[in-house]
N, C-alpha and C positions, 0 to 999 in steps of 0.2 A: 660868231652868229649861231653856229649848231650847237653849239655848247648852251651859251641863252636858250634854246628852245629844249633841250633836253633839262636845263633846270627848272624850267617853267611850267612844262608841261607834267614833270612830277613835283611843283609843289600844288598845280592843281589836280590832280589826279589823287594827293595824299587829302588835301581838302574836300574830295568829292568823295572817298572811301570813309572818310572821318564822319562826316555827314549822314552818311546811308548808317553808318553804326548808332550814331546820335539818334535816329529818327526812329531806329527798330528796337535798342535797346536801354537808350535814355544817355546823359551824360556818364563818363568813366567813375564810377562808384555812385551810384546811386542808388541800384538795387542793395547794394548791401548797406547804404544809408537808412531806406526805406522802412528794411526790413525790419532793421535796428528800433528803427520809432515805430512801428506796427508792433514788436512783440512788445516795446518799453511802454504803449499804449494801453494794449492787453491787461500784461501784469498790474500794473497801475489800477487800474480800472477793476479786474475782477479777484487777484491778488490770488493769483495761478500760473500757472509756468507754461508756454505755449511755443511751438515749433510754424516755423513759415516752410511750407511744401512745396509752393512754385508759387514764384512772382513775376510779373511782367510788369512793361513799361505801354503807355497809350500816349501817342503826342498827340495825337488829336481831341483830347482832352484836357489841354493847355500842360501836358508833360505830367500828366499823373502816373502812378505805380497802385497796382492792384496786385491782389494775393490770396493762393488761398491756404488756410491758416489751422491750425489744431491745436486741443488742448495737450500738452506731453502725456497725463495718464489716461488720454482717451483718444489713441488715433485713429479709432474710424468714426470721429467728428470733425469731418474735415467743415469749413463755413467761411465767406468769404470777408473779406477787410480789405478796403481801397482809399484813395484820395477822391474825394470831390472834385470840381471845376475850380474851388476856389481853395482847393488843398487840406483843406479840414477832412479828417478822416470818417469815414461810415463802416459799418460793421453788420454781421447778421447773428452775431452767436449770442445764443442763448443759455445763458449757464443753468448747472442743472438741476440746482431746486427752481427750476422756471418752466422747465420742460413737463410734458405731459407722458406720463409715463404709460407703457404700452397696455393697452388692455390684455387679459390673458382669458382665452375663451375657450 
């Protein structure tokens, strides 16, 4: 009978530790999933080569991952790239024939 309660009690205690991870950091590979389809996104799309800087997980956003993200030959353009609600991605960057370039006065 004490043996039952010591394996029971740590297979709920291993599901309860599992969980808190699940919830703050996403399922086990996912960030590096995410990341993967954010840069494969990127490149794709702008046909540039792009580094992920820090990614997080949101459960409260039905499990999304957001990031924020740089082009490789211009890192202090950091701009962000996430999942939507319904997991389709959104982005802010603006490449740079699009950008307005500084006035010099």
């Amino acid at each position: 009978m004490f043996k039952a309660f010591w394996i029971i009690s740590s297979i709920v205690i291993s599901g309860a530790l599992f969980f808190t991870y699940v919830f703050y950091h996403g399922p086990p590979g996912g960030k590096s999933n995410a990341s993967q389809e954010f840069v494969e996104y990127l490149e794709e799309k702008y046909d540039e080569e792009f580094v992920v800087d820090d990614i997080y997980y949101d459960f409260f956003t039905n499990g999304t991952y957001h990031a924020w993200v740089y082009p490789k030959e211009r890192p202090d353009y950091l701009f962000y790239i996430g999942q939507l609600r319904n997991h389709e991605i959104d982005e802010t960057y603006r490449p740079l024939s699009d950008r307005e370039e500084p006035s010099s006065s």
